[in-house]
Gaussian input, Z-matrix of N, CA and C with variables (Angstrom, degrees):
# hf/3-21g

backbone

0 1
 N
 C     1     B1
 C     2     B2     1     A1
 N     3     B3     2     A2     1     D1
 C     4     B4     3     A3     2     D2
 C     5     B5     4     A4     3     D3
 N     6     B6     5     A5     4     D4
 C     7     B7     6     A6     5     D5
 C     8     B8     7     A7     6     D6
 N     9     B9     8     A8     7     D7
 C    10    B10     9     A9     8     D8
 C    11    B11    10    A10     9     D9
 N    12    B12    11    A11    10    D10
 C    13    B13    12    A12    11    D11
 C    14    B14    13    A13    12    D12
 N    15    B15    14    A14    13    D13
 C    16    B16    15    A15    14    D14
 C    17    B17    16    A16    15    D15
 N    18    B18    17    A17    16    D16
 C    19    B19    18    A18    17    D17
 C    20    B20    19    A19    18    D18
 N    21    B21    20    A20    19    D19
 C    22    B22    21    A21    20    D20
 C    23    B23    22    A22    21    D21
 N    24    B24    23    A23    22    D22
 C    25    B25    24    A24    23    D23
 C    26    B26    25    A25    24    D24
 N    27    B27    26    A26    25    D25
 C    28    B28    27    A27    26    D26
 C    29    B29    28    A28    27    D27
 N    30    B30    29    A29    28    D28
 C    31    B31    30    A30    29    D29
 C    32    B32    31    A31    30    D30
 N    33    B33    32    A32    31    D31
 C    34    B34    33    A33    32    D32
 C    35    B35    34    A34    33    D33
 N    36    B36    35    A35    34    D34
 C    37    B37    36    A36    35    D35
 C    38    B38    37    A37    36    D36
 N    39    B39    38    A38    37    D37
 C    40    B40    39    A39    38    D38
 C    41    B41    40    A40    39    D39
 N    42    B42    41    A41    40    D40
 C    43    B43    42    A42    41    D41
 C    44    B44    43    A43    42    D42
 N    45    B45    44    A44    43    D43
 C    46    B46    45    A45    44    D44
 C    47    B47    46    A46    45    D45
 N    48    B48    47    A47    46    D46
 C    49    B49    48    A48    47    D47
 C    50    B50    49    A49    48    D48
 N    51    B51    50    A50    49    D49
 C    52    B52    51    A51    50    D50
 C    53    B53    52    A52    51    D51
 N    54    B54    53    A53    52    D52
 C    55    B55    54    A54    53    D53
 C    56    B56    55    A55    54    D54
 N    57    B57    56    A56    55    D55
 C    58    B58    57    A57    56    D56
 C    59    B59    58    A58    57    D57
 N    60    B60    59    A59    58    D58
 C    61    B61    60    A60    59    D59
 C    62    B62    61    A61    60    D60
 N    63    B63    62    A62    61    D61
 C    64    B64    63    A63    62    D62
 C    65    B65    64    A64    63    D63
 N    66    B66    65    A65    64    D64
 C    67    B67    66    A66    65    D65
 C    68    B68    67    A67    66    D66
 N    69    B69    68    A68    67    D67
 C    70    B70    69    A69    68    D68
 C    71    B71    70    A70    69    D69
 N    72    B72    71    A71    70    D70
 C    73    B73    72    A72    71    D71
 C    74    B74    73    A73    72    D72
 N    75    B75    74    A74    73    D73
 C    76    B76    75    A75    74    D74
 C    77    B77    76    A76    75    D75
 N    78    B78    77    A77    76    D76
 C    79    B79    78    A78    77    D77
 C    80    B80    79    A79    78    D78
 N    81    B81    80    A80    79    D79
 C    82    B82    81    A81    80    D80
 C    83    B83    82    A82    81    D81
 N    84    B84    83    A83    82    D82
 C    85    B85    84    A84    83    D83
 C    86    B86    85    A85    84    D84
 N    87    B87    86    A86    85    D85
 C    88    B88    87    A87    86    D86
 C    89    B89    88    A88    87    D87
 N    90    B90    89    A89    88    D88
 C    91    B91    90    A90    89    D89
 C    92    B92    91    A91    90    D90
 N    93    B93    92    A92    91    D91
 C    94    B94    93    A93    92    D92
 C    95    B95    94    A94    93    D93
 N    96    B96    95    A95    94    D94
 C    97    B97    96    A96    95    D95
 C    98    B98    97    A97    96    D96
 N    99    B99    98    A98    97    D97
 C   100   B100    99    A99    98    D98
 C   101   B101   100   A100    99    D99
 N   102   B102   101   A101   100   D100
 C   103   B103   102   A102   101   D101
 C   104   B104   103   A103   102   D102
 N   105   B105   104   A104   103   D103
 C   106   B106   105   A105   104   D104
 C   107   B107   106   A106   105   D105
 N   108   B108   107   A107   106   D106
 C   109   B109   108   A108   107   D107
 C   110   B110   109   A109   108   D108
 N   111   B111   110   A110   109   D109
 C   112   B112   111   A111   110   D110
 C   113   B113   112   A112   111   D111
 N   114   B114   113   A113   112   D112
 C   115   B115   114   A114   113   D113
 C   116   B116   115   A115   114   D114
 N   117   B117   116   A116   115   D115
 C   118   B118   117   A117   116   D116
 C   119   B119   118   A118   117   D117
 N   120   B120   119   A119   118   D118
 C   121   B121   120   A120   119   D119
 C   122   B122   121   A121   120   D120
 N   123   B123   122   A122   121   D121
 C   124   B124   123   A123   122   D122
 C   125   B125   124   A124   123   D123
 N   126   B126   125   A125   124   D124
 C   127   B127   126   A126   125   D125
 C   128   B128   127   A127   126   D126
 N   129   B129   128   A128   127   D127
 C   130   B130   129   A129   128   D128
 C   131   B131   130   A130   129   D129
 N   132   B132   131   A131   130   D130
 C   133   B133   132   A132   131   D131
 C   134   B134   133   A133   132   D132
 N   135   B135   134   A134   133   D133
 C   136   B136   135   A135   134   D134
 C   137   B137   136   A136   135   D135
 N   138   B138   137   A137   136   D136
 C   139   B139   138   A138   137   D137
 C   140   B140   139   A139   138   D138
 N   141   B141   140   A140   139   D139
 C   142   B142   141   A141   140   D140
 C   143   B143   142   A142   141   D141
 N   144   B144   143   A143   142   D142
 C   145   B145   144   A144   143   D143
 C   146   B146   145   A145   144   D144
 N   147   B147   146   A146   145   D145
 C   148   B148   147   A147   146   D146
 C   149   B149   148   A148   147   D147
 N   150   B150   149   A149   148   D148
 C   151   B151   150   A150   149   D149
 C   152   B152   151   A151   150   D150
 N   153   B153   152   A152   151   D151
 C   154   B154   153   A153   152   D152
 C   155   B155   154   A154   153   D153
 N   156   B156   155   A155   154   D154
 C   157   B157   156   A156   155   D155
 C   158   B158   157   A157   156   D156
 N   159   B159   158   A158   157   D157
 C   160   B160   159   A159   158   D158
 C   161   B161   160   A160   159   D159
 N   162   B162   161   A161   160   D160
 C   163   B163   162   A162   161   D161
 C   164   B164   163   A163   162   D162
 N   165   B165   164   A164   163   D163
 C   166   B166   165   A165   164   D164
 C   167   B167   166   A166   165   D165
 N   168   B168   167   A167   166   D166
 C   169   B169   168   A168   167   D167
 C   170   B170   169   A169   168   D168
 N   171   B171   170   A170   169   D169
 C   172   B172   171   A171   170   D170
 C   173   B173   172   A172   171   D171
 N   174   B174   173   A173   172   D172
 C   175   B175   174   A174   173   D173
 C   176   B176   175   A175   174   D174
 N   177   B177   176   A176   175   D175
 C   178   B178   177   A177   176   D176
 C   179   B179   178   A178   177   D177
 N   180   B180   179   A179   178   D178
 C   181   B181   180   A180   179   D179
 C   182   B182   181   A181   180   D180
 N   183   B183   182   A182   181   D181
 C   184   B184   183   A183   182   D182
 C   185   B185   184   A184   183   D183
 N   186   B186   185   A185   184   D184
 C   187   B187   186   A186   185   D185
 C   188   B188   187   A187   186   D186
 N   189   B189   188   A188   187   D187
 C   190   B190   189   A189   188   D188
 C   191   B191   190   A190   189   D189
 N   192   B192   191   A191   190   D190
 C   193   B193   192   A192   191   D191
 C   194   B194   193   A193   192   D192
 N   195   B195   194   A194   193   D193
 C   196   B196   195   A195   194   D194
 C   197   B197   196   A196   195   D195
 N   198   B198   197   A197   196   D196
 C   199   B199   198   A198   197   D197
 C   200   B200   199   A199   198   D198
 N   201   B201   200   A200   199   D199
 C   202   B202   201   A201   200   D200
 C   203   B203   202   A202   201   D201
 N   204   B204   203   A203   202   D202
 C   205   B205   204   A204   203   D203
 C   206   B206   205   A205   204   D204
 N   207   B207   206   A206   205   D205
 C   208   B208   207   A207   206   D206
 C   209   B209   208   A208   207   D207
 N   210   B210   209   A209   208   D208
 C   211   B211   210   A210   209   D209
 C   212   B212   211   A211   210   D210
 N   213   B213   212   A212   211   D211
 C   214   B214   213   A213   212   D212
 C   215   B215   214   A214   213   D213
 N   216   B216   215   A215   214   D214
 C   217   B217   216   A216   215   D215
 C   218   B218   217   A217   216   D216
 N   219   B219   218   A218   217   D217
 C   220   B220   219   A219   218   D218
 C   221   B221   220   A220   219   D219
 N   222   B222   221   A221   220   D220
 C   223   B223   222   A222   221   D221
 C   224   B224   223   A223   222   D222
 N   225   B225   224   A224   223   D223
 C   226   B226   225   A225   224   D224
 C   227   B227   226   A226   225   D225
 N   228   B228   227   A227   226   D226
 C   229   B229   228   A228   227   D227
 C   230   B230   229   A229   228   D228
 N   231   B231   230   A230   229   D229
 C   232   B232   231   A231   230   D230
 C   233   B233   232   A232   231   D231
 N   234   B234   233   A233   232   D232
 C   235   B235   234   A234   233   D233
 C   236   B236   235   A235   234   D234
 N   237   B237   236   A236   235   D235
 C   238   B238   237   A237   236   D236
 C   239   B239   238   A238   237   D237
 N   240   B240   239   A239   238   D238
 C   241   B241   240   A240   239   D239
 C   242   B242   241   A241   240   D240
 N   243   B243   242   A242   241   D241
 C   244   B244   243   A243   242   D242
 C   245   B245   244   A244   243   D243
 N   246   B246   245   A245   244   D244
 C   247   B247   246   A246   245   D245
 C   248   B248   247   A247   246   D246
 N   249   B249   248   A248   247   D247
 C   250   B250   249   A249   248   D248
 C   251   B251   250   A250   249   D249
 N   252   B252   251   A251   250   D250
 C   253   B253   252   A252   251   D251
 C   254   B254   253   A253   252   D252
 N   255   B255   254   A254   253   D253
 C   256   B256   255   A255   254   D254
 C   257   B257   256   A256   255   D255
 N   258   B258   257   A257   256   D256
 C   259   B259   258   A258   257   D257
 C   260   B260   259   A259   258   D258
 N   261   B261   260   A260   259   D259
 C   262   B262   261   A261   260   D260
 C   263   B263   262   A262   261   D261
 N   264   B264   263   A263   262   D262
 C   265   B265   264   A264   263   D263
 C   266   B266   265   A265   264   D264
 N   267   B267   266   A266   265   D265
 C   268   B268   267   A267   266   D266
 C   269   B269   268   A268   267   D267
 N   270   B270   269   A269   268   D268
 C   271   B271   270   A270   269   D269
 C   272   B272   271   A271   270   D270
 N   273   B273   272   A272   271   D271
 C   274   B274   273   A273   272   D272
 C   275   B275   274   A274   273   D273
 N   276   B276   275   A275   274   D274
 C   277   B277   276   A276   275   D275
 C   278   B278   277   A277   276   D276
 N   279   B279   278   A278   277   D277
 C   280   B280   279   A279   278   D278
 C   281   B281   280   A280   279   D279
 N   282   B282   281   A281   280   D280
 C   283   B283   282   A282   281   D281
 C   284   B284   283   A283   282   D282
 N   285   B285   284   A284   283   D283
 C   286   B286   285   A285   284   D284
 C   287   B287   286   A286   285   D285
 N   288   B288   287   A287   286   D286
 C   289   B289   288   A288   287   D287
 C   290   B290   289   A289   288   D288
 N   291   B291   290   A290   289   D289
 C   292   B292   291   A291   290   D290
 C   293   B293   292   A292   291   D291
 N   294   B294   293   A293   292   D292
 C   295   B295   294   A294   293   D293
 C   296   B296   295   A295   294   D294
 N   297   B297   296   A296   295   D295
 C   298   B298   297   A297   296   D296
 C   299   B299   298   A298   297   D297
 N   300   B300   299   A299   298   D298
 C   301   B301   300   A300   299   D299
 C   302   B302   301   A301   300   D300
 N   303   B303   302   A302   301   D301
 C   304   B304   303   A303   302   D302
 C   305   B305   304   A304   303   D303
 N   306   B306   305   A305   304   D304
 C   307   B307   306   A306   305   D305
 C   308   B308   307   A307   306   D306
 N   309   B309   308   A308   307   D307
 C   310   B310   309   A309   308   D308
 C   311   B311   310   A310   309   D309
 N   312   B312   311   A311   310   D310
 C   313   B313   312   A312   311   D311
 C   314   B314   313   A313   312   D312
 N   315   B315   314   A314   313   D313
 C   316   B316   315   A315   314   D314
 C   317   B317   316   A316   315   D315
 N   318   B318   317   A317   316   D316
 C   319   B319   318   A318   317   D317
 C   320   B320   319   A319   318   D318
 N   321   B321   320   A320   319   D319
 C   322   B322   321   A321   320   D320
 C   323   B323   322   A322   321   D321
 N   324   B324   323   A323   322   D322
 C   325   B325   324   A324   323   D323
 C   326   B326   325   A325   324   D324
 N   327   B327   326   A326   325   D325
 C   328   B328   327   A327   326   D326
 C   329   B329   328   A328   327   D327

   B1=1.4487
   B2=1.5309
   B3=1.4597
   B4=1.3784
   B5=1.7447
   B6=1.3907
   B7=1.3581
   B8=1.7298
   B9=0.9373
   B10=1.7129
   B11=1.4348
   B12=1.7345
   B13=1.6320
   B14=1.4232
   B15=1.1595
   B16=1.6259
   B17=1.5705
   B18=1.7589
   B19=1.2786
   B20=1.8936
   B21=1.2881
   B22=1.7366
   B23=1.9385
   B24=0.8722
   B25=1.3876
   B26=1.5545
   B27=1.0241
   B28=1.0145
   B29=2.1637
   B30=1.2087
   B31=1.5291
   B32=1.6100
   B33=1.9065
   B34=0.9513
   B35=1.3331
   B36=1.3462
   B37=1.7257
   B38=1.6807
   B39=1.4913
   B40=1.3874
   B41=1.5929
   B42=0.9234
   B43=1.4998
   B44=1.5479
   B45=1.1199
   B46=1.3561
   B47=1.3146
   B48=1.4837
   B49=1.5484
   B50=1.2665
   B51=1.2420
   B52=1.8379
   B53=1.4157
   B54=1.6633
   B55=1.4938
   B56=1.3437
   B57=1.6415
   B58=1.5216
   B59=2.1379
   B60=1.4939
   B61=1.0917
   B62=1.5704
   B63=1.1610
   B64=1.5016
   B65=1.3949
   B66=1.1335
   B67=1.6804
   B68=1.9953
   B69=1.1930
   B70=1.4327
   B71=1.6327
   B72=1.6905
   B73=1.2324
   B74=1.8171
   B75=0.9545
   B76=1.6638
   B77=1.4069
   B78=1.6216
   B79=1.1884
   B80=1.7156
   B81=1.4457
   B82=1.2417
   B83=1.3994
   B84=1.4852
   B85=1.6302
   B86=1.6364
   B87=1.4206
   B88=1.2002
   B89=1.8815
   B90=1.3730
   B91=1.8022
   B92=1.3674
   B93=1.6699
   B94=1.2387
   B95=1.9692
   B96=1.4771
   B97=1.4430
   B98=1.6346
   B99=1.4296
   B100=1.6422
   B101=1.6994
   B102=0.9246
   B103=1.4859
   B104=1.4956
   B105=0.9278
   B106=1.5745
   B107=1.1330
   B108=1.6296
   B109=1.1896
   B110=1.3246
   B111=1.5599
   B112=1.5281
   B113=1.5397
   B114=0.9317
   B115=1.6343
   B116=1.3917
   B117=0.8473
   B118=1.7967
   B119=1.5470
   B120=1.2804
   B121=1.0163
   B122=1.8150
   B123=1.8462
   B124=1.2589
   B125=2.1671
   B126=1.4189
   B127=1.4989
   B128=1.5862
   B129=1.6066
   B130=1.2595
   B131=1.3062
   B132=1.5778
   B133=1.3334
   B134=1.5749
   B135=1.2325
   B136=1.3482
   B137=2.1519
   B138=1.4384
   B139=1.3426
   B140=1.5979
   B141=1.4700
   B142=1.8125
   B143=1.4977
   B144=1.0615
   B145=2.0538
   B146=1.4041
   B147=1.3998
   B148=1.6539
   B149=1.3397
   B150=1.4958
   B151=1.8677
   B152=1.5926
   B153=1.3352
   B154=1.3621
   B155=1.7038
   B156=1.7172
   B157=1.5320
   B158=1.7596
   B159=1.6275
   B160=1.7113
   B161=1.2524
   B162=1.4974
   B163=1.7256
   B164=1.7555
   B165=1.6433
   B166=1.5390
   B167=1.4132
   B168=1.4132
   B169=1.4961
   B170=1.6649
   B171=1.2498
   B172=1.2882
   B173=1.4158
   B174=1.8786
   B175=1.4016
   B176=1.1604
   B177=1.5769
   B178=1.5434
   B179=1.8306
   B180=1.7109
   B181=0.9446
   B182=1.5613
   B183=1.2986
   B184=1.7474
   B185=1.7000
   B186=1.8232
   B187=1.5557
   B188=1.6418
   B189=1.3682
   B190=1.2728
   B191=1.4714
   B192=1.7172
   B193=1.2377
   B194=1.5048
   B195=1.5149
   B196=1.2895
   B197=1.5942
   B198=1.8191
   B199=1.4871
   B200=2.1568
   B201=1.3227
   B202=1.5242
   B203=1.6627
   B204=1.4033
   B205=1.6077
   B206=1.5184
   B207=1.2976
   B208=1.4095
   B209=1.7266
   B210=1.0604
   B211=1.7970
   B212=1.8073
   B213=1.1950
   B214=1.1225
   B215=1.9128
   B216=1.1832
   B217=1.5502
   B218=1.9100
   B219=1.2660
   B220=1.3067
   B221=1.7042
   B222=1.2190
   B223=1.7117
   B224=1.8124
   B225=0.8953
   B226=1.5170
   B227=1.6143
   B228=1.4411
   B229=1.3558
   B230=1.5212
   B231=1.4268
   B232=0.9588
   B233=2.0725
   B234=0.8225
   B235=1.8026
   B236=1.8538
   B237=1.4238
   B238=1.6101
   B239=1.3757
   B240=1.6372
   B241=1.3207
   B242=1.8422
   B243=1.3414
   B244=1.5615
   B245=1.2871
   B246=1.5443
   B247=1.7556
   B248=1.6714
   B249=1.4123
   B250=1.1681
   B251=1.4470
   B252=1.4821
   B253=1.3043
   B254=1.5950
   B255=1.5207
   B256=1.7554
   B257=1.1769
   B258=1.6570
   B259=1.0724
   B260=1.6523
   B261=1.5771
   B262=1.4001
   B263=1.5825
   B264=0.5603
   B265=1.9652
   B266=1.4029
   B267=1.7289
   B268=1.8302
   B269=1.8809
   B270=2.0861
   B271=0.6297
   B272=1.7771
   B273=1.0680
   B274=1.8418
   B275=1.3123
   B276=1.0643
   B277=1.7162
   B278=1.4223
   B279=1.5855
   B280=0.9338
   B281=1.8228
   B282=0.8846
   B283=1.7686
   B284=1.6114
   B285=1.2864
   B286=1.6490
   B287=1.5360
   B288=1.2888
   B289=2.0211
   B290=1.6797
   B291=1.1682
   B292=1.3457
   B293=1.2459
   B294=1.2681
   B295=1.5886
   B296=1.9517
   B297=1.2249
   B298=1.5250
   B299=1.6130
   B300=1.4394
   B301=1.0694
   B302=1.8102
   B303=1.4193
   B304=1.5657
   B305=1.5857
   B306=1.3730
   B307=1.4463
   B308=1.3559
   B309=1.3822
   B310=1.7988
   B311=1.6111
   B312=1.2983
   B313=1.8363
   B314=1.8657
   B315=1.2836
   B316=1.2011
   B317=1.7266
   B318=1.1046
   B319=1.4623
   B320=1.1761
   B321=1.2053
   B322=1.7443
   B323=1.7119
   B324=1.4255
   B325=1.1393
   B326=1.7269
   B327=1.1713
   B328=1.6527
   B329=1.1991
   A1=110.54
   A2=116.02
   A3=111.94
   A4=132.51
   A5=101.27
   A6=109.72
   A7=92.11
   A8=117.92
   A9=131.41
   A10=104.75
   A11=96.42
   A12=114.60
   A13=115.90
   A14=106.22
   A15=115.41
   A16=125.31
   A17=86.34
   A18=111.29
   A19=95.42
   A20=123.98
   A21=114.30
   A22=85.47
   A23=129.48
   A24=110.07
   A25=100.48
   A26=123.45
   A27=130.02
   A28=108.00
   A29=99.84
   A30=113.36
   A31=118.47
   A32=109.21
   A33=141.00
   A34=104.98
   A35=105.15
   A36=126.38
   A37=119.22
   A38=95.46
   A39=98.23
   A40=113.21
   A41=122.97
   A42=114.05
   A43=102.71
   A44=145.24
   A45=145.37
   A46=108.73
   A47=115.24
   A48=109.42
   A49=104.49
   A50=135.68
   A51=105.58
   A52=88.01
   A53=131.64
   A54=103.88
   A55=135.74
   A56=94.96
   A57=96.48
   A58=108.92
   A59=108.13
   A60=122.34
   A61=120.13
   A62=104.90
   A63=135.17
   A64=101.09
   A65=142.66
   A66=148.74
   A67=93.52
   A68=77.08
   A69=101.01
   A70=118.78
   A71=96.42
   A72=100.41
   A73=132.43
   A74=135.32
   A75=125.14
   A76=100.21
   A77=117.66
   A78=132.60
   A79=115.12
   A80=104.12
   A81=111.28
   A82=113.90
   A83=110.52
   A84=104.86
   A85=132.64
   A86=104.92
   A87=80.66
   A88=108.63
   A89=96.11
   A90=112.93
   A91=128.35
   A92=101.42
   A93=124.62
   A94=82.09
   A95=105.43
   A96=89.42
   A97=111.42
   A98=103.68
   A99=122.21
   A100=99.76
   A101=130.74
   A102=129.04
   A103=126.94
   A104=109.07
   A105=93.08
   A106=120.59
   A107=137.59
   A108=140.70
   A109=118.92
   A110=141.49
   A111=131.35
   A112=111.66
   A113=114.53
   A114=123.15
   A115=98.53
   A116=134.99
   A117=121.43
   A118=102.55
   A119=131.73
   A120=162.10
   A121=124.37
   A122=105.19
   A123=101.57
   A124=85.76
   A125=79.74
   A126=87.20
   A127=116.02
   A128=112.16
   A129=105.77
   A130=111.07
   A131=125.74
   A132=125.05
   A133=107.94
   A134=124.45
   A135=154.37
   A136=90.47
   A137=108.85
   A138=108.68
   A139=126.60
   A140=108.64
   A141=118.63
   A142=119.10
   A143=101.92
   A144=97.87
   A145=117.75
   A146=104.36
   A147=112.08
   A148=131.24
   A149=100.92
   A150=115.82
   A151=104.33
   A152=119.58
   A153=163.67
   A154=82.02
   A155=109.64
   A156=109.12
   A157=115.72
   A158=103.98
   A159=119.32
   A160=82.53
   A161=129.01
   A162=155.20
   A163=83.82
   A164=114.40
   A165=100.30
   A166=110.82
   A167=112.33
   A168=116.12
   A169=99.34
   A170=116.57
   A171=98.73
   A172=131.26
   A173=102.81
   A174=113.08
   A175=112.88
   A176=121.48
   A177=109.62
   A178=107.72
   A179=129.66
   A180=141.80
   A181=121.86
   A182=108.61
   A183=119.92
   A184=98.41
   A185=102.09
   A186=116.19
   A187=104.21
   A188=118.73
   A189=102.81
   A190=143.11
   A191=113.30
   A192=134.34
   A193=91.99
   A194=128.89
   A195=102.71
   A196=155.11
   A197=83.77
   A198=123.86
   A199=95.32
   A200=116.15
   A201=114.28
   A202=103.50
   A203=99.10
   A204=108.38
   A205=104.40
   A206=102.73
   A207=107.57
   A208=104.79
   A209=117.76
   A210=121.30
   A211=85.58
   A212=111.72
   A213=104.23
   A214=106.66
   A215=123.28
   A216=121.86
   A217=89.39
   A218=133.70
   A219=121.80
   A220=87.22
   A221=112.65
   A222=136.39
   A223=92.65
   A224=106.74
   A225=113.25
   A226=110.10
   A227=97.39
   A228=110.78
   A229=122.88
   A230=118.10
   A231=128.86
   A232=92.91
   A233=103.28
   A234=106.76
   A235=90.44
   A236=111.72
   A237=103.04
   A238=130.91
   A239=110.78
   A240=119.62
   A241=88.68
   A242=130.24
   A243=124.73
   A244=100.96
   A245=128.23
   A246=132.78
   A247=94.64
   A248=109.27
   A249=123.18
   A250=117.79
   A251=122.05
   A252=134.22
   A253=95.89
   A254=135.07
   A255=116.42
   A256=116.18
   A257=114.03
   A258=114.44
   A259=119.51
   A260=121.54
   A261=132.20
   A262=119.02
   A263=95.45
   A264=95.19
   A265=100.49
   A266=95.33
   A267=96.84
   A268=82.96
   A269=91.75
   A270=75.09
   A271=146.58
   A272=121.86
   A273=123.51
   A274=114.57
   A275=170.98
   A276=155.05
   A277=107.05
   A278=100.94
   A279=123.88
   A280=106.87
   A281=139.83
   A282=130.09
   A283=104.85
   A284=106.39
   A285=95.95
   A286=133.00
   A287=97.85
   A288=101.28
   A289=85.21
   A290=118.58
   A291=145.91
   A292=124.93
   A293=141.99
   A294=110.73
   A295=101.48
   A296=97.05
   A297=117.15
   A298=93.74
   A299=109.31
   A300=105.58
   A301=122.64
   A302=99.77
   A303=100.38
   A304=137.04
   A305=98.28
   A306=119.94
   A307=130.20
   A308=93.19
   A309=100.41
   A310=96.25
   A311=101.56
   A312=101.55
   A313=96.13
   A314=94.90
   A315=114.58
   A316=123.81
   A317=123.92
   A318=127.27
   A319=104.85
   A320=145.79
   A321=150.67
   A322=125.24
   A323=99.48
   A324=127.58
   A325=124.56
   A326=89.19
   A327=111.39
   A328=104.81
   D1=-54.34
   D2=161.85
   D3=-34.94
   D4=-32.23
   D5=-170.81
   D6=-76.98
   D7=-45.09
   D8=-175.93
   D9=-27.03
   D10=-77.57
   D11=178.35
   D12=-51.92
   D13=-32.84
   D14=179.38
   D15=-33.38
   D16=-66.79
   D17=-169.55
   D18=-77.91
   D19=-50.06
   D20=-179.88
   D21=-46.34
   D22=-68.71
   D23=-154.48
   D24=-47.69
   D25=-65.51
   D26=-150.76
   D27=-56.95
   D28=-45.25
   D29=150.45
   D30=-26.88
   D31=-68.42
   D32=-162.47
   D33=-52.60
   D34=-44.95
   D35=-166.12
   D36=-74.16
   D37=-38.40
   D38=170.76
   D39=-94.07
   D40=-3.07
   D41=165.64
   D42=-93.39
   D43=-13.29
   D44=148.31
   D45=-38.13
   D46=-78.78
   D47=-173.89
   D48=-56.29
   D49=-24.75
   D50=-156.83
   D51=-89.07
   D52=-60.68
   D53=170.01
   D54=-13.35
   D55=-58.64
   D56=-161.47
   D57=-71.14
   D58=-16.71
   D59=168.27
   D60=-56.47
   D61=-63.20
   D62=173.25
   D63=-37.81
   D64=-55.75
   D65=-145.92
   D66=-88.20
   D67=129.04
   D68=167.62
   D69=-66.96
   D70=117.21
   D71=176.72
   D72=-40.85
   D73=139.49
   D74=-174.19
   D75=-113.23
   D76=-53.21
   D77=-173.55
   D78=-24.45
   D79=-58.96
   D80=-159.17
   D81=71.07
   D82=47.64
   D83=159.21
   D84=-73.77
   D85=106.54
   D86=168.04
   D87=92.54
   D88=-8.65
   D89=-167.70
   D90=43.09
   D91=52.94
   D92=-148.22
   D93=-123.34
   D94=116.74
   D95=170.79
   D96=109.14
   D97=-19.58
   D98=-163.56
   D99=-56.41
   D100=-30.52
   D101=-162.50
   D102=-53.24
   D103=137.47
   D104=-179.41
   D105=-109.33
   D106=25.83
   D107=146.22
   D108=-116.39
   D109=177.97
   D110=-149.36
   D111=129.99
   D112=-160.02
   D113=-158.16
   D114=-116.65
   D115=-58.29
   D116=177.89
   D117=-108.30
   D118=68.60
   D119=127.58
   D120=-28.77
   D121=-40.93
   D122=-155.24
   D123=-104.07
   D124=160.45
   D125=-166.63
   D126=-67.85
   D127=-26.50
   D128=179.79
   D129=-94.60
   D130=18.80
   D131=163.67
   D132=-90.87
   D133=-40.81
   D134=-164.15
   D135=-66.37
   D136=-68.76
   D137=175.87
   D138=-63.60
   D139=-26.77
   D140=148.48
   D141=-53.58
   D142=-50.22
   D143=176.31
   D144=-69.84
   D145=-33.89
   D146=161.19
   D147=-50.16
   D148=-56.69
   D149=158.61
   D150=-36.49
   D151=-94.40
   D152=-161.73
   D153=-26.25
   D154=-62.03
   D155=-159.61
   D156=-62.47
   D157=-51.19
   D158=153.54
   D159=-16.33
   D160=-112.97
   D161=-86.05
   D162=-87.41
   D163=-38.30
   D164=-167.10
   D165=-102.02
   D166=3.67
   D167=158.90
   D168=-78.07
   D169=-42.56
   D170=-173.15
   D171=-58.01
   D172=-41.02
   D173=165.70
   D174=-51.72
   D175=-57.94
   D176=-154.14
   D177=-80.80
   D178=11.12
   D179=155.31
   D180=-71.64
   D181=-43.49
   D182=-174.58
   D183=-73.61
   D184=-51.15
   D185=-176.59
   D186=-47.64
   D187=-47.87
   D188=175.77
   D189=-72.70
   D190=-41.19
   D191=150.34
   D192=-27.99
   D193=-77.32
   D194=-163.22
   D195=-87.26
   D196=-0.47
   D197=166.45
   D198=-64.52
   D199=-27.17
   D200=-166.73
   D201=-90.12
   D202=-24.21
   D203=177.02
   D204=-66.70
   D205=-57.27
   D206=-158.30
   D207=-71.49
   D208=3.87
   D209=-168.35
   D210=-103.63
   D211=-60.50
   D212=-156.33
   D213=-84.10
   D214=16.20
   D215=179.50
   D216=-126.35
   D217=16.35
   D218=-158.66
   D219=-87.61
   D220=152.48
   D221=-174.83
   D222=-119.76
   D223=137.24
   D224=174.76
   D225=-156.15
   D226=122.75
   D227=173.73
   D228=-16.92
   D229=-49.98
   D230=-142.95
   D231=-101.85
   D232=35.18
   D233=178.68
   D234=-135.00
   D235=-28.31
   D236=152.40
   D237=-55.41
   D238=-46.23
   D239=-163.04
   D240=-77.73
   D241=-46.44
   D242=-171.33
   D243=-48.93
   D244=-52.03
   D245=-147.98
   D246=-48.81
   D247=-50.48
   D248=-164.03
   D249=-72.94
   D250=6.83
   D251=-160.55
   D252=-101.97
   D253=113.35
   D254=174.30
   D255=-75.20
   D256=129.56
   D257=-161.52
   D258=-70.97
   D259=-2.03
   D260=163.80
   D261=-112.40
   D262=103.37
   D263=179.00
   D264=-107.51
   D265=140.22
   D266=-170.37
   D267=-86.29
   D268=154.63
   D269=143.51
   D270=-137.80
   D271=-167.84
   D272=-164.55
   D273=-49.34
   D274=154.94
   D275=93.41
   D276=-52.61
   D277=117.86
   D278=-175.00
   D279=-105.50
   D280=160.75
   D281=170.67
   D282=-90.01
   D283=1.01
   D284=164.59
   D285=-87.10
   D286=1.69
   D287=-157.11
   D288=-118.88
   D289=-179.85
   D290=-146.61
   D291=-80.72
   D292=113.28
   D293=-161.81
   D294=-67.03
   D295=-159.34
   D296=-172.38
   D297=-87.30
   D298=136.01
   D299=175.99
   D300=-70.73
   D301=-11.34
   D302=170.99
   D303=-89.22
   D304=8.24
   D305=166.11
   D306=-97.65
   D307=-2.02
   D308=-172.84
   D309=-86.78
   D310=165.59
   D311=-176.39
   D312=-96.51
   D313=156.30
   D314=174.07
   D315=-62.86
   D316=129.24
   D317=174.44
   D318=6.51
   D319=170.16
   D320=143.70
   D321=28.08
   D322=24.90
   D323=155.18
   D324=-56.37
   D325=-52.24
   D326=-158.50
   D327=-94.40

């Protein structure tokens, strides 16, 4: 199910930018955009990209809120298999590892 929402976001997200790409600058930053002829030019295209951008900010807002629900309430098997793990385990002496450093003799001892 996660993977589901995933991918709508991920959908969601790139049709965000190209809308929000698409829309004719208003600002005039910079006088970047100033023109007054172009491709979405006409006003009821201009108030369609406006709609369109709302509706998929809105989705990809709810989509996330609940992509954050579902992360942070997720149950996973594998927090069963840890419980059961003790959190101290002695451990072994093996004759391969090191003696204690307080058994060794001192410098020019030996």
């Amino acid at each position: 199910m996660e993977t589901i929402f995933l991918t709508i976001h991920t959908i969601v997200a790139i049709a965000l930018v190209a809308t929000i790409l698409l829309q004719r600058s208003e600002g005039g930053a910079l006088g970047i955009g100033s023109g007054s002829g172009g491709l979405m030019s006409a006003r009821g295209a201009g108030d369609a990209l406006t709609k369109t951008t709302k509706w998929l900010a809105i989705v990809f807002l709810a989509n996330a809120l609940f992509l954050g629900w579902l992360a942070a309430n997720k149950t996973d098997d594998l927090d069963a298999v840890t419980s059961e793990i003790p959190l101290e385990q002695p451990a072994e002496q093996t004759d391969d590892q090191l003696p204690d450093p307080q058994d060794l003799p001192e410098p020019g001892e030996g």
